[in-house]
N, C-alpha and C positions, 0 to 999 in steps of 0.2 A: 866688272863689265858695266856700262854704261848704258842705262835704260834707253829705247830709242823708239818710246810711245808719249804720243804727247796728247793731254789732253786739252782741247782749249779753256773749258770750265775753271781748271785750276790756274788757268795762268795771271788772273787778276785779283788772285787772297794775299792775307800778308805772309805766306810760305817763305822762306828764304828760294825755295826751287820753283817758284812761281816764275822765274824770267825763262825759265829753259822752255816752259809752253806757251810763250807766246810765235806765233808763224815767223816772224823773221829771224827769230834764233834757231828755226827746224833745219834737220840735213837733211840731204836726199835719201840716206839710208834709214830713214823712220817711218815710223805709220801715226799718221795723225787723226785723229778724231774727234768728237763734237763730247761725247760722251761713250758711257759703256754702258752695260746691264746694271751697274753699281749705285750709277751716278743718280739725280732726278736729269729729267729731259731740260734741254736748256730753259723751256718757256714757264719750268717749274722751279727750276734753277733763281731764274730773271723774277720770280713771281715772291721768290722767299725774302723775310722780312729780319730775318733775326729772331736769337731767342727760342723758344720753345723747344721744340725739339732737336732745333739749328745745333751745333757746336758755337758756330758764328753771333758774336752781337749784332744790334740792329744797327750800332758805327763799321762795324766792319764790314757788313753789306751795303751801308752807305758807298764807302770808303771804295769797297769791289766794283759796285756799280759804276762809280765813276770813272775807273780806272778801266773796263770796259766799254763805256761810252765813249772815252777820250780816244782809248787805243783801236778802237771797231770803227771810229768817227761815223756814229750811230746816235740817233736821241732813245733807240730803247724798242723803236716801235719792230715787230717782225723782227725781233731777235734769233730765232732760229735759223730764219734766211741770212741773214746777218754773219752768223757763225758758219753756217753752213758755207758760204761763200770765203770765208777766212780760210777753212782749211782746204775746200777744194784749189784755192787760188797757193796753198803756200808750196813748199819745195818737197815737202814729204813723195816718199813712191806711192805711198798708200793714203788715200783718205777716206776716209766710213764717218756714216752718221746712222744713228739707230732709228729707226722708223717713227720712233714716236717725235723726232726733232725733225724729221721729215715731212711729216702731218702737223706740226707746230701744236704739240699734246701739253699737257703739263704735268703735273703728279701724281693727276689721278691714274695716269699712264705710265708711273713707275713701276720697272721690273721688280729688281729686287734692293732689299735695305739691308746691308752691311748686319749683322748679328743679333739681327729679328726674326725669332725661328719664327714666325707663323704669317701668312699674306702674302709670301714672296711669289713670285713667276705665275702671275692672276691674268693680267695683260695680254691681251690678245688684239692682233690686228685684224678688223672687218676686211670680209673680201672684198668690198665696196670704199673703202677707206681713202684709198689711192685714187683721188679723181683724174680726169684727163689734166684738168688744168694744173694741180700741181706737179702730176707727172712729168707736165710741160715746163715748168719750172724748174725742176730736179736737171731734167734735161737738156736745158738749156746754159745752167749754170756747169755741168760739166764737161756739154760742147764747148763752152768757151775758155774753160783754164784746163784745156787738154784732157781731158779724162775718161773721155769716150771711149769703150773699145770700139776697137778696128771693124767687127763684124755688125756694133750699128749704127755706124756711119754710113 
């Protein structure tokens, strides 16, 4: 069966299955998203250099970046808006973005780390966090690639 979640984070590594997450390859029958609980947030994503504790070289984040830049036609800046606007705009039924690429957070706003027993699910969203304005941002970018439901329109 063929997976039908797409993240956009992985679509610009050297993965052989890197092309299936990019938005113009999505179906309508998928859920696309920015990231998960897994991932780092994109603007921590965007912030990583290679090396350390990366899997990834610092050529291969090279390499990612540009390949995101090119394909985003983006210089980098407000990358989460950036992405965020990729998936709302693409064909998928479903698009989600986690809160912390909503708030434009970075790593220190990571949920959780794949097979790190201790640190995980520490994060927490302020009730204050959510300002009007990027509320209105959020809201703006989903009244315009369709996404609104019915009830707040």
């Amino acid at each position: 069966m063929e997976d039908r979640r797409h993240g956009l984070q992985f679509a610009f590594g050297a993965d052989p299955q890197a092309p299936t997450f990019l938005p113009h390859n999505y179906t309508r029958d998928c859920v696309a998203y920015t990231g998960t609980h897994d991932n780092a947030p994109i603007n921590g994503w965007w912030a990583e250099q290679g090396a350390g504790s990366s899997t990834r070289t610092a050529e291969d984040v090279l390499r990612e970046h540009a390949r995101a830049r090119r394909y985003l036609d983006t210089d980098g800046r407000e990358m989460h808006w950036v992405c965020i606007r990729a998936v709302l705009a693409s064909v998928a039924a479903l698009a989600m973005m986690p809160m912390q690429d909503v708030l434009g957070l970075g790593n220190e706003a990571r949920m959780n780390v794949p097979s790190v027993p201790s640190g995980n699910w520490q994060w927490r969203c302020r009730h204050d966090a959510l300002t009007p304005s990027v509320a209105a941002r959020l809201r703006e970018l989903t009244e315009t690639y369709g996404r609104l439901a019915p009830a707040a329109r």
